[in-house]
C-alpha positions as CSV (number, residue, x, y, z in Angstrom):
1,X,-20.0,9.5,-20.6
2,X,-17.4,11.7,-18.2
3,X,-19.0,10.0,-15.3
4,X,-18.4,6.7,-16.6
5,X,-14.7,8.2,-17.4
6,X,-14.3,9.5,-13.5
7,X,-16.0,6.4,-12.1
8,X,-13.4,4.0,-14.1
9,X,-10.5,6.2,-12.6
10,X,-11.7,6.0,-9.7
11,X,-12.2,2.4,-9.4
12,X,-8.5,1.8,-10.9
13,X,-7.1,3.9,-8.3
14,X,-8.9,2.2,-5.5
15,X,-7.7,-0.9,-7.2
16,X,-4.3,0.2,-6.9
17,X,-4.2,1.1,-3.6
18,X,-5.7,-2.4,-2.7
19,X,-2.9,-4.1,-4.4
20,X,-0.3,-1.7,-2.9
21,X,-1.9,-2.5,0.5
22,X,-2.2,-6.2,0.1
23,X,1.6,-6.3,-0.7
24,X,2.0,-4.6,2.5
25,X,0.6,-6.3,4.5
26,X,2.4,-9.5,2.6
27,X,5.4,-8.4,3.2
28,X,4.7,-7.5,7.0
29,X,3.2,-10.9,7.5
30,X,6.7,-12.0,5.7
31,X,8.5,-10.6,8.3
32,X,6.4,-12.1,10.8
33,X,5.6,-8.8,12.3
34,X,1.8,-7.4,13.8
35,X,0.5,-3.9,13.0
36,X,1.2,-2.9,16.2
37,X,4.9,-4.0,15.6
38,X,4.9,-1.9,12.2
39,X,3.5,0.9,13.8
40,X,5.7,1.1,16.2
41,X,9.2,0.6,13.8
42,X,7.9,3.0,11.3
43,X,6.3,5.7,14.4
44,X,3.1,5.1,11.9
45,X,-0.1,5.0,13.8
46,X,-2.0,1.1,14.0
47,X,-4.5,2.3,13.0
48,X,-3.3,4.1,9.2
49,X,-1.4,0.9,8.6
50,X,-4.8,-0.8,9.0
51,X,-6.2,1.7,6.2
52,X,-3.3,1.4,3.9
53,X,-3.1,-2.5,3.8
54,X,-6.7,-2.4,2.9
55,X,-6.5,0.3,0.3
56,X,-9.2,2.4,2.7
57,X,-6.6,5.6,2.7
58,X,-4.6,6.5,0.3
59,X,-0.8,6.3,1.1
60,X,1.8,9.1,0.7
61,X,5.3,8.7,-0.3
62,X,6.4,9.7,3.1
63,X,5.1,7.1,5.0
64,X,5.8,4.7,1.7
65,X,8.9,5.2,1.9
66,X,9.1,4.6,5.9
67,X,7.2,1.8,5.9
68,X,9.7,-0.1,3.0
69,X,12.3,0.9,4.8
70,X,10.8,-0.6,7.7
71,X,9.8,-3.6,5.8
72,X,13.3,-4.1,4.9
73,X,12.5,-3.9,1.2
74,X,13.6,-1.1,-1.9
75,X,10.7,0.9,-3.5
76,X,11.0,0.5,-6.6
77,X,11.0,-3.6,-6.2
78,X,7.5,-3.0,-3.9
79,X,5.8,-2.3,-7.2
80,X,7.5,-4.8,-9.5
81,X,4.8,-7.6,-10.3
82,X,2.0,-5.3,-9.0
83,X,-1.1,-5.8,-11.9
84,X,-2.1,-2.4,-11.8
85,X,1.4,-1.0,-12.8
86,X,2.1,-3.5,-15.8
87,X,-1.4,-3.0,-17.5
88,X,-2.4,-0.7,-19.5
């Protein structure tokens, strides 16, 4: 039963960092800009911004924050709508 508990937890989290990552790269794609372009604004490597937007890596609130700002977008209005965050 705990490893059903751990396995659920850790499915939601990957979840969530799929969903964090698809918004990413939404909003990139939004602004018309590659990942190379990102990486280069945010001084973010290609690569991790690859990993982020498909919820491979998990992303700190460092480079959150960078890439928003970036992005041109507030934190707190990057997770408004997001599935994981309004259900229970």
């Amino acid at each position: 039963m705990k490893l059903d508990k751990e396995r659920k937890k850790a499915m939601k989290k990957q979840d969530i960092r799929e969903q964090i990552g698809a918004e990413i790269k939404r909003r990139r794609k939004e602004k018309r800009l590659t990942q190379e372009q990102l990486s280069e604004l945010t001084g973010i490597g290609r690569t991790a911004i690859a990993k982020y937007e498909r919820g491979n890596i998990e992303l700190g609130i460092s480079h959150f924050s960078i890439i928003c700002s970036a992005l041109g977008c507030d934190p707190v209005e990057f997770f408004r709508g997001l599935e994981s965050w309004t259900t229970p």
